[in-house]
C-alpha positions in Angstrom: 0.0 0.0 0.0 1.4 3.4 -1.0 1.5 6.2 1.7 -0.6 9.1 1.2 0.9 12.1 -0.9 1.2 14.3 1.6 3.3 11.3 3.7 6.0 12.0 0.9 5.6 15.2 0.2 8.8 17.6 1.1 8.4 21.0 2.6 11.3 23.7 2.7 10.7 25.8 6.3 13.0 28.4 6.3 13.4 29.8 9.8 13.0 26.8 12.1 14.8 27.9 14.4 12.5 30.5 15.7 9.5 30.3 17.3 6.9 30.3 14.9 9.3 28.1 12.8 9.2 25.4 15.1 5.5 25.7 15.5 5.2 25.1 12.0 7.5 22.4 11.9 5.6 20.6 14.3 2.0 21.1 13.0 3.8 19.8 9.6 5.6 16.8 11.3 2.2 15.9 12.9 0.5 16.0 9.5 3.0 13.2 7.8 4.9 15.5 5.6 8.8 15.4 5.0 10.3 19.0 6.4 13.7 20.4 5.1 14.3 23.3 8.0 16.6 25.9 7.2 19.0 27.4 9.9 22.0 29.6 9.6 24.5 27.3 11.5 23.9 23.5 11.2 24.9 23.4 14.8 21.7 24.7 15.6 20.2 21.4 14.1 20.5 19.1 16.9 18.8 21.5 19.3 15.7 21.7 17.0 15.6 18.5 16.5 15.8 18.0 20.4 13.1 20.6 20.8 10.8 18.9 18.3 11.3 15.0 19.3 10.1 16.7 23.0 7.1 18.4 21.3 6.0 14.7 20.5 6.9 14.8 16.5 8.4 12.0 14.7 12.0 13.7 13.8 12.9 10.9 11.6 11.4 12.8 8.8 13.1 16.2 9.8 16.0 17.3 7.6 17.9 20.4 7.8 20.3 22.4 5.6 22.5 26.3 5.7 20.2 29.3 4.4 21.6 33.1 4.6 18.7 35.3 3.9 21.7 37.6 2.7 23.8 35.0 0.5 23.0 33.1 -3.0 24.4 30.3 -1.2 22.4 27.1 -1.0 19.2 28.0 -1.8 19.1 26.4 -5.0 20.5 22.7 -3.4 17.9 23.8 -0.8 15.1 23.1 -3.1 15.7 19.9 -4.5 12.9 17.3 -4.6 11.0 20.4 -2.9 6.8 20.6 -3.4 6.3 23.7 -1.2 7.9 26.2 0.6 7.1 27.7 3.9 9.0 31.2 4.4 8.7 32.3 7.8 12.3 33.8 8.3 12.7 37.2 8.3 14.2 39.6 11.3 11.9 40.9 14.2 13.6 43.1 16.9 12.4 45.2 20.2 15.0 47.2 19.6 15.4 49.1 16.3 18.3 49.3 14.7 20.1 52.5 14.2 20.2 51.9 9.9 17.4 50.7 9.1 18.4 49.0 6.4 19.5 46.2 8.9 16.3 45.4 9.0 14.6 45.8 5.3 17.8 44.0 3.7 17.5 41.0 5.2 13.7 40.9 4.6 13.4 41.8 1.3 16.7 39.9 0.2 15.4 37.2 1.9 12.2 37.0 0.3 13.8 37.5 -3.2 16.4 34.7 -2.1 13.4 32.2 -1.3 10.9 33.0 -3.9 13.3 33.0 -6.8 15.0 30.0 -6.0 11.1 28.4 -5.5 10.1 29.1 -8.7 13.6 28.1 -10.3 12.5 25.2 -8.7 9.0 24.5 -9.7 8.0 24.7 -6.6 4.2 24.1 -6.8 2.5 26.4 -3.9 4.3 29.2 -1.6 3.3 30.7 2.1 5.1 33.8 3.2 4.7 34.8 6.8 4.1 38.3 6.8 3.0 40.3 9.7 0.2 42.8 10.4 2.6 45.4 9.7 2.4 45.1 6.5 -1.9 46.2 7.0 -2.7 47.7 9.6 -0.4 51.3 9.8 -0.2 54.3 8.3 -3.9 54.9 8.2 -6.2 57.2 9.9 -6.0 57.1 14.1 -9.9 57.4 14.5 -10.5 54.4 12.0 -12.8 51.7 13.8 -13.7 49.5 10.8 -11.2 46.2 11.1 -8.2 45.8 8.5 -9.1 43.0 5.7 -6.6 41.4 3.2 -7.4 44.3 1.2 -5.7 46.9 3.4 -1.7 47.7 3.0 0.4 49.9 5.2 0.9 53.3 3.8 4.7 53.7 4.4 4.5 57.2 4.2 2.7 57.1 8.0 3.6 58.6 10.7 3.5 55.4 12.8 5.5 53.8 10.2 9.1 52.7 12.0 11.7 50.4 10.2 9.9 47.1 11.4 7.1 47.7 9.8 8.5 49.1 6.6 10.5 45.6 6.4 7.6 43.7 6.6 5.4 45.6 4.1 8.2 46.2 1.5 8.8 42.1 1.7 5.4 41.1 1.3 4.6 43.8 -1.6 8.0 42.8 -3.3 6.7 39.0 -2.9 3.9 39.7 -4.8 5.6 41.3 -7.3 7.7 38.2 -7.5 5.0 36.3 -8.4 2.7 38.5 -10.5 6.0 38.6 -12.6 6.1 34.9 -13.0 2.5 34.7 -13.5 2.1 32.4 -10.1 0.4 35.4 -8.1 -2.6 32.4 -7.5 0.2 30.5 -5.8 1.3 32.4 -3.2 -0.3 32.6 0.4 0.4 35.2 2.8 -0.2 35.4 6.5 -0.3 38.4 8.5 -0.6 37.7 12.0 -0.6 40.3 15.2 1.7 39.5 18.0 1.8 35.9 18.4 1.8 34.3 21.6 1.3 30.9 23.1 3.3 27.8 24.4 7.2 28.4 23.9 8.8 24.8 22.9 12.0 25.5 24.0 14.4 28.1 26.6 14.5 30.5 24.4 11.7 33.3 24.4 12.6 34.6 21.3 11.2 38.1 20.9 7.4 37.6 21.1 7.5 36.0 24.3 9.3 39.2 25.1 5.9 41.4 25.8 4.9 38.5 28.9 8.4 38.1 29.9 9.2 41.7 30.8 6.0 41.7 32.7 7.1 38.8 35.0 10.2 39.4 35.6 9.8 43.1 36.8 11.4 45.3 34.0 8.2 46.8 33.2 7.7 48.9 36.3 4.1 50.7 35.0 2.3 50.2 32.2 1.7 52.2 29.6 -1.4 52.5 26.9 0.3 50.8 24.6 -1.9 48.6 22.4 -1.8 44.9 21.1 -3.7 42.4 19.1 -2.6 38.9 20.0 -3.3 35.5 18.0 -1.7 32.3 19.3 0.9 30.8 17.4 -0.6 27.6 17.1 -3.4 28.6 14.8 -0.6 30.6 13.2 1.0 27.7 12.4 -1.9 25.5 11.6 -3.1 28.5 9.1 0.5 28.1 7.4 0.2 24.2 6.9 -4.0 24.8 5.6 -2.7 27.5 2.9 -0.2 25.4 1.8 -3.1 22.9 0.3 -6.1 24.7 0.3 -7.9 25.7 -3.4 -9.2 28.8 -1.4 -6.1 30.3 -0.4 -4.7 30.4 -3.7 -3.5 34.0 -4.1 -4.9 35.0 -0.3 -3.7 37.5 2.3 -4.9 36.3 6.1 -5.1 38.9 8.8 -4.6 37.0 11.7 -5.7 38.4 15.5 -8.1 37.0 18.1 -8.4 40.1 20.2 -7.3 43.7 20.4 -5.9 45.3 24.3 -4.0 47.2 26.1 -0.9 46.3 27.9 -2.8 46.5 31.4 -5.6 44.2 30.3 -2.6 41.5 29.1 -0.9 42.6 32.4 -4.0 41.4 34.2 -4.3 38.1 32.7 -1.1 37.2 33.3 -1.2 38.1 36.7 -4.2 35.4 36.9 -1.9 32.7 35.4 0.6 33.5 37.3 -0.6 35.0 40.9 2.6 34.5 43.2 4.6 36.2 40.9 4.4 40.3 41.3 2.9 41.8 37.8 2.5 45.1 37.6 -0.8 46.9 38.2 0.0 50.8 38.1 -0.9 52.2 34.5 1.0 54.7 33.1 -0.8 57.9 32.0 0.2 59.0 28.0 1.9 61.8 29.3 4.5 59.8 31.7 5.0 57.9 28.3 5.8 61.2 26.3 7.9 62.3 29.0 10.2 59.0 28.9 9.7 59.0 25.1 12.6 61.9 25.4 15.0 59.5 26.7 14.2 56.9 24.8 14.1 56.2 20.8 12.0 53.1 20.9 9.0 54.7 23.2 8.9 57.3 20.8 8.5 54.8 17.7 5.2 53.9 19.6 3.6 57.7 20.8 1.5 58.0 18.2 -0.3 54.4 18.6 -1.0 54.9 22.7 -4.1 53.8 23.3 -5.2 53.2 19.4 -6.7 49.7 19.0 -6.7 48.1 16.0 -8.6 45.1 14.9 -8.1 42.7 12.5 -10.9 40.7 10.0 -9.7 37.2 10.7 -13.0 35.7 9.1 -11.0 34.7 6.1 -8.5 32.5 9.0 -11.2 31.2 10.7 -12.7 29.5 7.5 -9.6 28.5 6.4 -9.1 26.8 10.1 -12.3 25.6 10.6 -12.7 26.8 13.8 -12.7 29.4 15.8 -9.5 31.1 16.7 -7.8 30.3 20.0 -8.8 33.1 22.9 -6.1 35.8 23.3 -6.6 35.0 26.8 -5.0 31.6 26.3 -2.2 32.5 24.4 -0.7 34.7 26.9 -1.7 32.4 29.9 0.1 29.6 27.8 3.2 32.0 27.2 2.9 32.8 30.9 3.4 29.1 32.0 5.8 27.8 29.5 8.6 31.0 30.8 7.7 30.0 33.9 7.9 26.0 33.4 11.4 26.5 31.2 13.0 29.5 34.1 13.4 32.1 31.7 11.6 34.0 34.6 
């Protein structure tokens, strides 16, 4: 008896490394295919491989090769024997960079890198993880209406920092990419808000960062900065689903479950977590505009204190289907895996 297509079908997941990486790794693991990660430094490999025997997935079909977002090197070897590609590396920082091409190069390069090699390849279908940022800025502060897969950032914002130029100028240059090969119907594109939810290994990566800071007390107040969280395990599961699905050919997905404040994810992690000290004291915006002098970061952030924005996820949650998993979860289930692990 032959083994279903999928069962010997080979994916290229670049970025497996990183947290959503290894997410998607897993959900592909679990579903039977073949997965070719990509890390900078094969030394990384054992680790993941560690990380995902200990997540419960069968590792024996887990391969890994050397990718550079910034060198030719490889990808083309890369893609060998390759049906679909999964690109979810790309930079993500707290902390800006002072050129801000440190950011966009890698992004963009990285994108071209990827894509190019894919379609050298024949590579028959294509998911990009791309980010909110790439919607949901630039626009009007008083807008209440959601952001669909219709929406782009307007780069010319004044919310617009170098993350979120990165992210916009990758996606728009991967459909470019593809319009110019006449493939545009197969690429998918997800654009998730900050993802949260069980880390697999030690290392918090930068997500994790927003629950971290509040546990282990370097967030001393806190301020009205927004978020819109989505767990990373229906990121991931949306990432294996556009791979396949008919009606994803060509498709942006917003991705977030619910829109708050820092306070309001303060407060649920204070209820997964109540014998460690949270902070409780908000911040008023003009403390924040204050400290915003001494620091080049805060200021990236003024002019979205307090500014919710929500995401249309309808097209996610049909492509799921099911409901997405509550915010409230995700961060509870960030909360205990720092905890569980000792990062905090």
């Amino acid at each position: 008896m032959t083994a279903p297509a999928h069962q010997t079908d080979r994916v290229l997941l670049t970025g497996i490394s990183g947290f959503l990486g290894g997410h998607v790794a897993l959900a592909l693991l679990n579903a039977g295919y073949i997965v070719r990660g990509s890390v900078r430094n094969l030394e990384k490999a054992d680790a993941v491989r560690a990380t995902l025997k200990r997540a419960g997935a069968d590792v024996s079909k887990l391969e890994f090769v050397a990718l550079d977002l910034l060198s030719d090197e490889g990808w083309d070897d890369a893609m060998a024997d390759v049906r679909y590609l999964q690109h979810t590396a790309s930079p993500f920082v707290i902390d800006l960079p002072d050129d801000k091409m440190d950011l966009i190069r890698p992004a963009v390069e990285g994108t071209e890198r990827a894509l190019n090699a894919a379609l050298r390849a024949g590579v028959e279908r294509i998911v990009l993880t791309s980010s909110m940022a790439a919607i949901a800025y630039g626009h009007d502060k008083t807008r209440t209406a959601p952001f669909t897969e219709k929406d782009w950032t307007n780069l010319n914002g004044r919310d617009v920092n170098a993350y979120i130029e990165s992210k916009t100028l990758a996606e728009r240059r991967a459909w470019e990419i593809m319009r110019e090969a006449r493939r545009e119907a197969d690429l998918s594109t997800i654009n998730p808000s900050a993802i949260l939810g069980p880390l697999l290994d030690q290392d918090p990566g930068t997500s994790a960062l927003i629950v971290k800071r509040l546990l282990d007390g370097s967030v001393p107040a806190l301020p009205r900065i927004p978020f819109v969280i989505i767990d990373v395990r229906d990121i991931a599961n949306a990432h294996v689903a556009a791979m396949t699905s008919e009606s994803a050919r060509g498709r942006r997905y917003p991705m977030g479950e619910r829109s708050m404040l820092m306070g309001e994810v303060a407060d649920i992690v204070r209820k997964a977590a109540p014998d460690r000290k949270v902070p409780g004291l908000r911040m008023p915006n003009w403390a924040v505009r204050i400290y915003a002098l001494f620091d080049r970061d805060v200021r990236g952030i003024l002019n979205e204190l307090g500014v919710l924005k929500r995401l249309d996820s309808s097209g996610a949650v049909a492509l799921l289907g099911q409901p997405l998993i509550p915010a409230d979860q995700a961060i509870a289930a960030t909360t205990h895996t720092l905890i569980e692990n000792r990062i905090v």
